[in-house]
MDTraj code that builds the backbone (N, CA, C; nanometers):
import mdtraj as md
import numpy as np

residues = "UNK UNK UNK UNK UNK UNK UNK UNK UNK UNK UNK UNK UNK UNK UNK UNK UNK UNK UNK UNK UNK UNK UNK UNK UNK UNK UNK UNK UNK UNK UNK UNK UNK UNK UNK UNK UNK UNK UNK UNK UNK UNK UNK UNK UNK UNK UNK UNK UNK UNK UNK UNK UNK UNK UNK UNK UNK UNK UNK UNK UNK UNK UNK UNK UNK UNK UNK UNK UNK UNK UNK UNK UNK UNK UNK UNK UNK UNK UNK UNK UNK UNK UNK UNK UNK UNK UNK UNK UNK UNK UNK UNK UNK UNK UNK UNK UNK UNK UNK UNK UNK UNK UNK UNK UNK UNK UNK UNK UNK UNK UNK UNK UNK UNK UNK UNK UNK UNK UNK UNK UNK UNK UNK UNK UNK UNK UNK UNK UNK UNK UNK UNK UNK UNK UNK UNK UNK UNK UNK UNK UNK UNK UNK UNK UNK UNK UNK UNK UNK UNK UNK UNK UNK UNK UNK UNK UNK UNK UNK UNK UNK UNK UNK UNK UNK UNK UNK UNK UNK UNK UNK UNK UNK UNK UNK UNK UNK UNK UNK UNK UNK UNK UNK UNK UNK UNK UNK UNK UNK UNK UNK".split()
xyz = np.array([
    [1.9276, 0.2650, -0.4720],
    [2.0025, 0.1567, -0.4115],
    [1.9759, 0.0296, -0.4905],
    [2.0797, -0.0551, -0.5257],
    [2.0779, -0.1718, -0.5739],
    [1.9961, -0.2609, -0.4949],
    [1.9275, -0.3420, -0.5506],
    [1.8669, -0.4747, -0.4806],
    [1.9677, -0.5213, -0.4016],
    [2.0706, -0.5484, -0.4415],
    [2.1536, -0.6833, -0.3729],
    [2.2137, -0.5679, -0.2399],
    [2.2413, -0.4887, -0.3121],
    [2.3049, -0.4562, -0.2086],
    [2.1928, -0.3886, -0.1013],
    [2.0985, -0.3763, -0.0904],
    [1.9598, -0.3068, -0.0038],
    [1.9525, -0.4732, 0.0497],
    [1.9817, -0.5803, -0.0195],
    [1.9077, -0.7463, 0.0596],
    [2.0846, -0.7147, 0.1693],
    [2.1330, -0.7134, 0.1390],
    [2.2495, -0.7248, 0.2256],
    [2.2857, -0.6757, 0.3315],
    [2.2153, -0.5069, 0.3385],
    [2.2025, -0.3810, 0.4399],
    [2.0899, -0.4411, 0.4693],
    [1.9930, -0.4976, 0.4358],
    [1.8723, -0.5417, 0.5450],
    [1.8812, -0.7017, 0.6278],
    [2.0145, -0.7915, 0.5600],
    [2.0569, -0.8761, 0.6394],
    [2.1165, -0.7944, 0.7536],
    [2.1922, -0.7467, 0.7685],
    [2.2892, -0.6573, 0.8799],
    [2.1871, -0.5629, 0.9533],
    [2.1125, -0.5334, 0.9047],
    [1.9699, -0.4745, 1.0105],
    [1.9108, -0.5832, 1.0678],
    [1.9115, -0.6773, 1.0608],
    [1.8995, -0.8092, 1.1114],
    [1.9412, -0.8030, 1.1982],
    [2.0848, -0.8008, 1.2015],
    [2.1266, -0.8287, 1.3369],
    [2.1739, -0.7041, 1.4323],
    [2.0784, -0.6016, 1.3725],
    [2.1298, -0.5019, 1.4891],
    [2.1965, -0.3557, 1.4215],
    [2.2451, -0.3774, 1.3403],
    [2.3322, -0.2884, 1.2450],
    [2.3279, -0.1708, 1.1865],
    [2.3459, -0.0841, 1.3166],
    [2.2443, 0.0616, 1.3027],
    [2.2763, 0.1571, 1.1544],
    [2.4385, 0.1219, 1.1398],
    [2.4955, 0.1814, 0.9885],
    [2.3936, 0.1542, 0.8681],
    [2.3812, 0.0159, 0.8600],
    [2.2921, -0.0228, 0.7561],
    [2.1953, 0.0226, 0.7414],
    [2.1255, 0.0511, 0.8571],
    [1.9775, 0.0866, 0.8560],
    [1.9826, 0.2486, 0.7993],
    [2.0689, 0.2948, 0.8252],
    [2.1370, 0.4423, 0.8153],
    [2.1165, 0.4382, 0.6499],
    [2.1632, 0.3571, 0.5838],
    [2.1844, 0.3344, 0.4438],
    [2.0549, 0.3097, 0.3717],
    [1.9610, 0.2390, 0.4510],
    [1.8579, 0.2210, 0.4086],
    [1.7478, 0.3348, 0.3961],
    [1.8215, 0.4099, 0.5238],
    [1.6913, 0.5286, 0.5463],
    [1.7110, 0.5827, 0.4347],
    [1.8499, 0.6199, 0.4368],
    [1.8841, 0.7292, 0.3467],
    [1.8401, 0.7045, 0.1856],
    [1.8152, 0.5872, 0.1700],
    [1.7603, 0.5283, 0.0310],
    [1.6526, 0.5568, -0.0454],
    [1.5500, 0.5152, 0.0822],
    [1.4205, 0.5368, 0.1118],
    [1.3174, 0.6936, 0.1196],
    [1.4261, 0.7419, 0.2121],
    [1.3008, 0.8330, 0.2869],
    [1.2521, 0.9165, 0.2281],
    [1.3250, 0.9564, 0.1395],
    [1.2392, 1.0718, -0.0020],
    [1.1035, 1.0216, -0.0596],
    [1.1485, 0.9037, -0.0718],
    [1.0325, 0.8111, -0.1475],
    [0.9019, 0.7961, -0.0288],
    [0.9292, 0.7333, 0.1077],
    [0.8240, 0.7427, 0.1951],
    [0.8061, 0.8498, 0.2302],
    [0.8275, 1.0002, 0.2444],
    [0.7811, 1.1317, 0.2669],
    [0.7014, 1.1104, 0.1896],
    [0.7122, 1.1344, 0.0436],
    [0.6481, 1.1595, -0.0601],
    [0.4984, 1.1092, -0.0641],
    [0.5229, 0.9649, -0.0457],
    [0.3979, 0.9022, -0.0252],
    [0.2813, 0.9589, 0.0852],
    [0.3566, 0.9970, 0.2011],
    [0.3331, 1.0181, 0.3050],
    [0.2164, 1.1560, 0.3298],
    [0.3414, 1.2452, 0.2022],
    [0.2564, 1.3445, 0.1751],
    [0.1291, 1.3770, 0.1173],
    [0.1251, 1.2965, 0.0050],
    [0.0122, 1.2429, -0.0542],
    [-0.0770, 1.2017, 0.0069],
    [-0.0753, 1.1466, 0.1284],
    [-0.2000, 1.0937, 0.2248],
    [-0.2263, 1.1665, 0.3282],
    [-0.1671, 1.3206, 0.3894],
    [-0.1904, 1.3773, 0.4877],
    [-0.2369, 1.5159, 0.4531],
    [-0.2888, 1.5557, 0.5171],
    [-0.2892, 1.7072, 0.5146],
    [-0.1571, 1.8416, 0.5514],
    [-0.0663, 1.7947, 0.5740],
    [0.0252, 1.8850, 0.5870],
    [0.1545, 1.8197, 0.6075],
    [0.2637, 1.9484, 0.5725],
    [0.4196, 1.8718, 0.5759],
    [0.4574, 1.8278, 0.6914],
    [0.4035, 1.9004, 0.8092],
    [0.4535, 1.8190, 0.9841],
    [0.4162, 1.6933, 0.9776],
    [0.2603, 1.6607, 0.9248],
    [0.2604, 1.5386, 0.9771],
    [0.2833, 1.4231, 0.8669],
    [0.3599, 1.4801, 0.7060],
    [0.4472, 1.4040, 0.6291],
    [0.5346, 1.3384, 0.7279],
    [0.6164, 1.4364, 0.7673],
    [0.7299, 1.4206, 0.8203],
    [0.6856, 1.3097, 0.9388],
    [0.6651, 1.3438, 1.0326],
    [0.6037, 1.2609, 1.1282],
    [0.6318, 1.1233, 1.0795],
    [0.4853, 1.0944, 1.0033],
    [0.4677, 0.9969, 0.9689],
    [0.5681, 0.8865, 0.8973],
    [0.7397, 0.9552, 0.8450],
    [0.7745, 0.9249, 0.7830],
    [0.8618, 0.8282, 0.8591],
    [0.8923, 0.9498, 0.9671],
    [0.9745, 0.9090, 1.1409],
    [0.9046, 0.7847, 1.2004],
    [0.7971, 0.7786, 1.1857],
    [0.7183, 0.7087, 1.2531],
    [0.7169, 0.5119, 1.2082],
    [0.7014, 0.5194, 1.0198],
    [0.7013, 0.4274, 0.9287],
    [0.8757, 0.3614, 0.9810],
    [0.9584, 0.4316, 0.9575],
    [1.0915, 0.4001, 0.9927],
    [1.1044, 0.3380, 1.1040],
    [1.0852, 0.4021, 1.2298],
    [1.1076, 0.3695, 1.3816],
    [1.0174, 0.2451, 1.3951],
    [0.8939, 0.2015, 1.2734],
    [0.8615, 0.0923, 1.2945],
    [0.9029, -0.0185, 1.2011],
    [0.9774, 0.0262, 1.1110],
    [1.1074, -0.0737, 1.0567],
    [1.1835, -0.1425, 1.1330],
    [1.2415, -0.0299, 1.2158],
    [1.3519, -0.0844, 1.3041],
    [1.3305, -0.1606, 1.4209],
    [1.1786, -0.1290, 1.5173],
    [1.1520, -0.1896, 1.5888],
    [1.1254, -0.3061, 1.5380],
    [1.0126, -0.3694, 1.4380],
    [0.9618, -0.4818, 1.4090],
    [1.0135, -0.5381, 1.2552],
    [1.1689, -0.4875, 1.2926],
    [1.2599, -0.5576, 1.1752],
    [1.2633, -0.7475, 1.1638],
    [1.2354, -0.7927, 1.2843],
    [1.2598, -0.9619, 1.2630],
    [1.0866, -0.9851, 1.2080],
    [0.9750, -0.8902, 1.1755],
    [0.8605, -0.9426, 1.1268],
    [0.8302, -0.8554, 1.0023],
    [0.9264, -0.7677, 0.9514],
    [0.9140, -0.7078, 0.8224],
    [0.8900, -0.8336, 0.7363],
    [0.7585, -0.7760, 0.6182],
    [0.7655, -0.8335, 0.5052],
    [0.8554, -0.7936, 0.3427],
    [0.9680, -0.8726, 0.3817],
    [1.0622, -0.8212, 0.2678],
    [0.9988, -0.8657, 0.0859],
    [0.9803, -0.8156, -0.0168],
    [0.9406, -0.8169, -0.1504],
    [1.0312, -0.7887, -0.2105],
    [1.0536, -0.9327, -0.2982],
    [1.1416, -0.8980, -0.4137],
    [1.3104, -0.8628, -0.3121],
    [1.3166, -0.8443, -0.2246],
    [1.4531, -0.8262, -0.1540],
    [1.4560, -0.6989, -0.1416],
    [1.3116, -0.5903, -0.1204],
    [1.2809, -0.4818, -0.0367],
    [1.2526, -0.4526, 0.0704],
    [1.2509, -0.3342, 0.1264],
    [1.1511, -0.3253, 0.2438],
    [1.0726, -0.2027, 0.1754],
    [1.0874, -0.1553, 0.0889],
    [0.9571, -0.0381, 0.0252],
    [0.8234, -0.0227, 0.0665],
    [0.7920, -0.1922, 0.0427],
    [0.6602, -0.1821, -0.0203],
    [0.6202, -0.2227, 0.1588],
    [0.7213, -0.2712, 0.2665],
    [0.6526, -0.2324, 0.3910],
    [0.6705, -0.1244, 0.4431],
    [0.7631, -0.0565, 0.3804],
    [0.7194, 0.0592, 0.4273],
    [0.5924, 0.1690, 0.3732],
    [0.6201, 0.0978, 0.2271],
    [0.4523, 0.2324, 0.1876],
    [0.3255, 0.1730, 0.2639],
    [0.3158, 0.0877, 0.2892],
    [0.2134, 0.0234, 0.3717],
    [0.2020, 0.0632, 0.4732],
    [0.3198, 0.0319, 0.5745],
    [0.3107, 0.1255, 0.7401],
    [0.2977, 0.2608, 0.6908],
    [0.3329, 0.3231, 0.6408],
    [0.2878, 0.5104, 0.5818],
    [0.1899, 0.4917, 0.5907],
    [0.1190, 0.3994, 0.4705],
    [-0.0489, 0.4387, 0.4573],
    [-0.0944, 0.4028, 0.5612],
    [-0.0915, 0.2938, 0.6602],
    [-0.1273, 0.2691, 0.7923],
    [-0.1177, 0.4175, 0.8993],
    [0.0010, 0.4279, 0.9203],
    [0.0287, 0.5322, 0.9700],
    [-0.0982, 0.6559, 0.9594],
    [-0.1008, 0.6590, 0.7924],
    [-0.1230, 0.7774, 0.7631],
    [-0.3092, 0.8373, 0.8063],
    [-0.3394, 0.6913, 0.8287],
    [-0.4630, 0.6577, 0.8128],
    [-0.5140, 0.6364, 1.0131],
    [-0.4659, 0.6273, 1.0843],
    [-0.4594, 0.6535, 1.1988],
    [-0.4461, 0.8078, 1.2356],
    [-0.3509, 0.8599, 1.1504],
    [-0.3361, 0.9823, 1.1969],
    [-0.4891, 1.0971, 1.1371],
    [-0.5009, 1.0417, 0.9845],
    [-0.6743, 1.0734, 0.9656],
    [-0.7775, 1.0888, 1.1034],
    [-0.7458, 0.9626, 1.1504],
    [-0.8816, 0.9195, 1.2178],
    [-0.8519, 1.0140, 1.3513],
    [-0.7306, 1.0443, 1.3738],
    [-0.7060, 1.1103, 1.5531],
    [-0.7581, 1.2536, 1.4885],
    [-0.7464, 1.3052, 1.3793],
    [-0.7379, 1.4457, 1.3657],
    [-0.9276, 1.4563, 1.3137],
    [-0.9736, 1.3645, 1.2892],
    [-1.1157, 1.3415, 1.2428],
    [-1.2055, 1.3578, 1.3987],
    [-1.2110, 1.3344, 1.5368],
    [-1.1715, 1.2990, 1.6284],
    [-1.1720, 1.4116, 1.6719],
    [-1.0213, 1.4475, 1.6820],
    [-0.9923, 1.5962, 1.7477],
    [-1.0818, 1.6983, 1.6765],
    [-1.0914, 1.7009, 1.5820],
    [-1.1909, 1.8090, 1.5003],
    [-1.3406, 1.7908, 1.5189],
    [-1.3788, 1.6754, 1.5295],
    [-1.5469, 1.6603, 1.5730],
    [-1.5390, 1.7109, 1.7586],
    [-1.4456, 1.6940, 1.8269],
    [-1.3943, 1.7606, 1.9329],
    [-1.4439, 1.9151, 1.9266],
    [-1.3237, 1.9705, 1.8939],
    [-1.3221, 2.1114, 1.8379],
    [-1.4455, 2.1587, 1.8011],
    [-1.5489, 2.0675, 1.7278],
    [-1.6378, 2.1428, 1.6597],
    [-1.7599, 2.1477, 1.8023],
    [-1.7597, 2.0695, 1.8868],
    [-1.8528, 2.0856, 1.9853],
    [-1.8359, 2.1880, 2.1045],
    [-1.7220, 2.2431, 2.0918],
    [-1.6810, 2.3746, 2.2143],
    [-1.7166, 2.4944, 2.1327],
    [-1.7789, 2.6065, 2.2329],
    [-1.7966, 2.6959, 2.1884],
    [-1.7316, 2.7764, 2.1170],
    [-1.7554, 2.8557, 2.0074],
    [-1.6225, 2.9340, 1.9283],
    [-1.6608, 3.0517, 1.9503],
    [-1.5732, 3.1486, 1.9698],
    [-1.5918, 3.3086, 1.9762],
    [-1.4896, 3.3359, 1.7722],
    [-1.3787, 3.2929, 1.7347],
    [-1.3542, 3.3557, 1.6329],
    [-1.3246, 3.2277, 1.5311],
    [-1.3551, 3.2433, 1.4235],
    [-1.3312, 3.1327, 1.2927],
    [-1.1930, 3.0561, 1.3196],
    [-1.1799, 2.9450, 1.2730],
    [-1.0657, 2.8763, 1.2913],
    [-0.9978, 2.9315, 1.1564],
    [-0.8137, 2.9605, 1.1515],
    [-0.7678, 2.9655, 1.0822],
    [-0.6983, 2.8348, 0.9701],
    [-0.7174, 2.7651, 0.9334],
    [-0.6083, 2.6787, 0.8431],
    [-0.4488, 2.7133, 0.8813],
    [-0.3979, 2.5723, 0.9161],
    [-0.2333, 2.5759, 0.9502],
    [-0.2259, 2.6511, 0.8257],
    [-0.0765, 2.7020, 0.8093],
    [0.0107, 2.7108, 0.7326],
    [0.0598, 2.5645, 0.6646],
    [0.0676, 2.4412, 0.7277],
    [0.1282, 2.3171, 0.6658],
    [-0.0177, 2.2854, 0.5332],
    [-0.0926, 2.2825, 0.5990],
    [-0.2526, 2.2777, 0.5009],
    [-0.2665, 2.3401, 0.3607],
    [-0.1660, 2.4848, 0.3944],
    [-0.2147, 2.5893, 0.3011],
    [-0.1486, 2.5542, 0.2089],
    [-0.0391, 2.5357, 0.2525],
    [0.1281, 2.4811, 0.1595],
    [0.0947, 2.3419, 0.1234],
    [0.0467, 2.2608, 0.1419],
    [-0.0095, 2.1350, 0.1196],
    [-0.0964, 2.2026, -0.0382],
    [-0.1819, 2.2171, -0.0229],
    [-0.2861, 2.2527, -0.1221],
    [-0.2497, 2.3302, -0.2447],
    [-0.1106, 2.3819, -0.2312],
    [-0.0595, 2.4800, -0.3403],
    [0.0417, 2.3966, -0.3986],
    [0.0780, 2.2684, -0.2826],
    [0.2695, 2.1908, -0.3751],
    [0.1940, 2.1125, -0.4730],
    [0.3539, 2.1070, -0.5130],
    [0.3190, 2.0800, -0.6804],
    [0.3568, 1.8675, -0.6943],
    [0.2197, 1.7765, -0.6049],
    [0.2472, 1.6798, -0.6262],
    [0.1959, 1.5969, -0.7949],
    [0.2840, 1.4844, -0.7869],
    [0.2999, 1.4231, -0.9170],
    [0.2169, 1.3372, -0.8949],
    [0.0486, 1.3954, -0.8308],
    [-0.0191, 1.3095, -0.8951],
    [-0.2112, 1.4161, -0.8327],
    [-0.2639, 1.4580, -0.9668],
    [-0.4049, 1.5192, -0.9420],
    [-0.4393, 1.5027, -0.8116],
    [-0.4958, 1.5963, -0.8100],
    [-0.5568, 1.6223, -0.6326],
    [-0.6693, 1.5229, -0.6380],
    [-0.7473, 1.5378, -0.7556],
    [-0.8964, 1.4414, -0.7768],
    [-0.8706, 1.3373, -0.7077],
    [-0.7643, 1.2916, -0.7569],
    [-0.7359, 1.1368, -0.7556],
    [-0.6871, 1.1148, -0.6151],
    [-0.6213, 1.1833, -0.5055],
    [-0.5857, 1.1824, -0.4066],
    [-0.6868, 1.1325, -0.2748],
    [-0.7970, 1.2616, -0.3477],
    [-0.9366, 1.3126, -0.2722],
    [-1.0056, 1.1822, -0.2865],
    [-1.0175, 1.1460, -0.3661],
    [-1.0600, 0.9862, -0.4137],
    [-1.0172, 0.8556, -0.3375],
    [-0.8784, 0.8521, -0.3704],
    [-0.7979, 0.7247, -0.2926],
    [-0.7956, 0.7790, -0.1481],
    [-0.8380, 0.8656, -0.0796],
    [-0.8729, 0.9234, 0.0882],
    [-1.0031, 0.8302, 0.1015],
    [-1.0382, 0.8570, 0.0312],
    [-1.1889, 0.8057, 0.0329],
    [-1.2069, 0.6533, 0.0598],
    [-1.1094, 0.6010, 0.0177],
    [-1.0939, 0.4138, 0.0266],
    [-1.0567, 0.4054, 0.1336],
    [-1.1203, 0.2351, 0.1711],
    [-1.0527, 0.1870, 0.3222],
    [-0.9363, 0.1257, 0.2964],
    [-0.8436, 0.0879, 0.3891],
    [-0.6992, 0.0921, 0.4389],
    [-0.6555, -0.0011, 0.3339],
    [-0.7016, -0.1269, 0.2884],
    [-0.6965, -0.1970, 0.2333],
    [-0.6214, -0.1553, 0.0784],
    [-0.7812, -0.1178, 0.0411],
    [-0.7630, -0.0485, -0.0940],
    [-0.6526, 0.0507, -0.1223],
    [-0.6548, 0.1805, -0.0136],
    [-0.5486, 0.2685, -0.0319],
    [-0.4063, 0.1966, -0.0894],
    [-0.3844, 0.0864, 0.0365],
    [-0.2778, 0.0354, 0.0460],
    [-0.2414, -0.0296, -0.1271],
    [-0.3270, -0.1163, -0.2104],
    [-0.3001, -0.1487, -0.2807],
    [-0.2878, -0.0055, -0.4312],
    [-0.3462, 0.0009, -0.3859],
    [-0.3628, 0.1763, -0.4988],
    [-0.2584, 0.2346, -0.4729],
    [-0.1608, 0.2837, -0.3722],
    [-0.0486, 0.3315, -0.3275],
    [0.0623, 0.2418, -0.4500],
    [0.0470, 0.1222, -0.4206],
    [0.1889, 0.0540, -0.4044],
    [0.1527, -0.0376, -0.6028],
    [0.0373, -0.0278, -0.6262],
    [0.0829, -0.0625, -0.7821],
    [0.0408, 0.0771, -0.8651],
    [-0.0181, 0.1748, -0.8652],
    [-0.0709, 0.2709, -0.9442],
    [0.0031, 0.4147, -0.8810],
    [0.0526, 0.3856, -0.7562],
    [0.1638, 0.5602, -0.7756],
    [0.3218, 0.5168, -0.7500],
    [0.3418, 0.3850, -0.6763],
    [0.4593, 0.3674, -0.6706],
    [0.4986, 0.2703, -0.7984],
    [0.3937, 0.1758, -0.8784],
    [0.4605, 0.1731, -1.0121],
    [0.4914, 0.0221, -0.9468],
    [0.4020, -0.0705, -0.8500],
    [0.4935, -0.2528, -0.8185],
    [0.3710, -0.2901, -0.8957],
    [0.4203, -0.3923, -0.9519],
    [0.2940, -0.4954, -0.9931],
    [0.1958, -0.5760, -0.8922],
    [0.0844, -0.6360, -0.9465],
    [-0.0368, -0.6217, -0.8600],
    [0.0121, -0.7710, -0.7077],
    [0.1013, -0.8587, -0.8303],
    [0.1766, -0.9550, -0.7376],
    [0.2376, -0.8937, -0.6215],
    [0.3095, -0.8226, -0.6661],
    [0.4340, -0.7484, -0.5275],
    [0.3148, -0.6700, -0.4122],
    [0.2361, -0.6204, -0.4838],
    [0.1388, -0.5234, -0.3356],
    [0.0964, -0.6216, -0.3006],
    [0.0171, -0.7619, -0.4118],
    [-0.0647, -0.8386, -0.2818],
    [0.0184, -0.8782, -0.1374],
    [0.1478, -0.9768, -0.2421],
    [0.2673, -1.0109, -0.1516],
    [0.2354, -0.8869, 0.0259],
    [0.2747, -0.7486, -0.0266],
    [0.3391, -0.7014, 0.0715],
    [0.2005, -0.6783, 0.1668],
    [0.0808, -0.6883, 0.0655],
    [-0.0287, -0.6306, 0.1697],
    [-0.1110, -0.7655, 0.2856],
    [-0.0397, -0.8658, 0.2175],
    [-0.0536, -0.9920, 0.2719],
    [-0.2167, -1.0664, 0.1979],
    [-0.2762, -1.0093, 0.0742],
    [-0.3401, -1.0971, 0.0367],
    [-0.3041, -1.1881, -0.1028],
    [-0.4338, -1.2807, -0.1420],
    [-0.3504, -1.3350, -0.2299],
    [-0.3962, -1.2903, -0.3783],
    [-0.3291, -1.3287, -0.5085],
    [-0.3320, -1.2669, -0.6132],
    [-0.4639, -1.2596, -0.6529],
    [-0.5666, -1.3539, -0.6308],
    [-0.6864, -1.3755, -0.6843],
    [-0.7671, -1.2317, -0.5909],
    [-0.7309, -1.2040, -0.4446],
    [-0.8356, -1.1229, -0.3741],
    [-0.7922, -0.9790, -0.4499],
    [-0.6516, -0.9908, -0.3888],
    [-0.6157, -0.8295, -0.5099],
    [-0.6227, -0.7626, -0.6536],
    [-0.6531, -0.9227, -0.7268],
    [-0.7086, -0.8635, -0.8544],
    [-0.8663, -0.8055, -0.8997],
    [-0.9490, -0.8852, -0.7896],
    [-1.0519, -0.8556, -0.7873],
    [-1.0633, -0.7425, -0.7283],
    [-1.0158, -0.6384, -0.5759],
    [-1.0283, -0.5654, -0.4793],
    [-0.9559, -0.4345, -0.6480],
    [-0.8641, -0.4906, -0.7090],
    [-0.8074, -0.4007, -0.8049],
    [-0.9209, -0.3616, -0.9087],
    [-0.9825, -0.4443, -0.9431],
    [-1.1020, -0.4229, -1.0972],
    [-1.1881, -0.2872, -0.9896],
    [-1.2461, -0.3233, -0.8684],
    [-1.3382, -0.2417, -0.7855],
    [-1.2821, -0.1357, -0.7803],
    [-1.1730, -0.1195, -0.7338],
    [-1.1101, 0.0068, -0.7412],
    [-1.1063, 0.1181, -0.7885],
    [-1.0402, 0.0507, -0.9822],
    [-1.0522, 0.0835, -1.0791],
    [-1.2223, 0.1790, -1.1162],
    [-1.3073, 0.0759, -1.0731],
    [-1.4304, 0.1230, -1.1387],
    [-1.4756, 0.2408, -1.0059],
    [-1.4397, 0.2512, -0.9119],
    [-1.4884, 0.3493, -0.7911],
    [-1.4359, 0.4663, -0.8306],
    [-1.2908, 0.4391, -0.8635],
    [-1.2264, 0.5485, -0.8817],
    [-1.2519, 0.6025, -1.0281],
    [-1.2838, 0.5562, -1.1547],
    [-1.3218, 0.6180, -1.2710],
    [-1.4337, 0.6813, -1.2318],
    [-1.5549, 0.6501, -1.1478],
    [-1.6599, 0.7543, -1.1280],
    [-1.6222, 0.8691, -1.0699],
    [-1.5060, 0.8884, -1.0284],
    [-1.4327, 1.0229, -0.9261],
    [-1.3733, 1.0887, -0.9956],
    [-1.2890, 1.0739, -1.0992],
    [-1.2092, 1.1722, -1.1845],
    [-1.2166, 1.0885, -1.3061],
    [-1.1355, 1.1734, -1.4345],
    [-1.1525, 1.1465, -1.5639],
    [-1.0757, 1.0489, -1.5985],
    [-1.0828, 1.0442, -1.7190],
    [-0.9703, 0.8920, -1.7770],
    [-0.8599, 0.9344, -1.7456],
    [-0.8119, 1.1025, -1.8157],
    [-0.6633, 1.1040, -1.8097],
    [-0.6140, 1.0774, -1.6734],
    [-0.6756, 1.0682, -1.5585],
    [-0.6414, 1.0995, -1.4505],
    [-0.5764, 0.9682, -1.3951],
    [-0.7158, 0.8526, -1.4456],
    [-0.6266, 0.7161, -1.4499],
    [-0.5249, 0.6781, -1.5229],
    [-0.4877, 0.7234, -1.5990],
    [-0.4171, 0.6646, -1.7226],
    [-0.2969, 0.5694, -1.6782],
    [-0.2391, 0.6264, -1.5428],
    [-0.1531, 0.5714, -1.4611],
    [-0.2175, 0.4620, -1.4442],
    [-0.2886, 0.4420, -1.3444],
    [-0.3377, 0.3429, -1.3217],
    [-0.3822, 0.2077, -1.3950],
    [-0.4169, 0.2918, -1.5232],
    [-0.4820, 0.2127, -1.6349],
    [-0.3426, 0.0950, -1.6984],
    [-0.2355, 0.1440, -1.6620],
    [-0.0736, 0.1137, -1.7204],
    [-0.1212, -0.0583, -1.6272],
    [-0.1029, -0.0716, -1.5639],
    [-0.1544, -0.1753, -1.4530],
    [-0.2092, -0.3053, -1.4484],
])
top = md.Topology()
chain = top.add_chain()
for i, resn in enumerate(residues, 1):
    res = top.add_residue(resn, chain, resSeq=i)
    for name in ("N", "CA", "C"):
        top.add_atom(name, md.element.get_by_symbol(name[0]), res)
traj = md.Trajectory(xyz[None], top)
């Protein structure tokens, strides 16, 4: 989708304009699955989460932070938000689980299994790694090193300012080179 024309469908979501928003999803939602997927353990709760990032577009459309004349980069943000709540309920339910008695081994979903075998466009290392960061960090690691915005546009969307995100970015950088190899950054390294 064109800029101008995505600033124009998100004026008309403004005021209500369920078509537009229609236009927008449809723009989008490949791109926020994707992300989505990358931060969860399985395709249900991709999906979910993707439903979820959206339905909170639309609800808290008059307090979206628009970038550059997007809503992307609030939406990879509510994902990783999202995605990162849904961590913590299933972290939770599973320390749950683990205190009731068991008579037979737990099996692994099917969404888990299929998770661990798809073929995402970006090392597992590095995934296992950026899980590992708090909300913050994810958020900025998401939105300049897999979605490709400069470090301006994530601070913009993550709401800090250029000086905190360049610094929160160098830390990053160096947390995450102790976790996987160079090639692994190399993306990142582009940055």
């Amino acid at each position: 989708m064109r800029a101008d024309g995505e600033a124009e469908d998100w004026r008309r979501v403004l005021t209500g304009e369920g078509e537009a928003f229609g236009r927008l999803f449809d723009a989008h939602h490949q791109r926020v699955y994707r992300h989505a997927l990358r931060l969860v353990s399985s395709t249900h709760d991709a999906e979910d989460i993707t439903a979820g990032a959206f339905l909170e577009l639309w609800r808290r459309r008059d307090k979206v932070r628009v970038v550059d004349g997007s809503v992307v980069p609030w939406l990879l943000v509510t994902t990783t938000n999202l995605a990162l709540n849904r961590r913590r309920s299933l972290r939770r339910h599973r320390a749950f689980l683990a205190r009731l008695p068991r008579q037979e081994p737990l099996v692994p979903d099917a969404g888990s299994v299929a998770l661990s075998r798809a073929d995402l466009d970006v090392d597992p290392r590095l995934i296992d790694a950026i899980r590992e960061l708090g909300a913050t960090d994810q958020q900025l690691v998401v939105l300049v090193a897999l979605e490709g915005y400069q470090l301006r546009e994530a601070a913009t969307a993550i709401g800090l300012s250029p000086e905190a995100a360049r610094s929160r970015w160098q830390r990053i950088r160096r947390r995450l080179a102790g976790s996987v190899t160079p090639e692994t950054l190399a993306l990142a390294a582009e940055h």
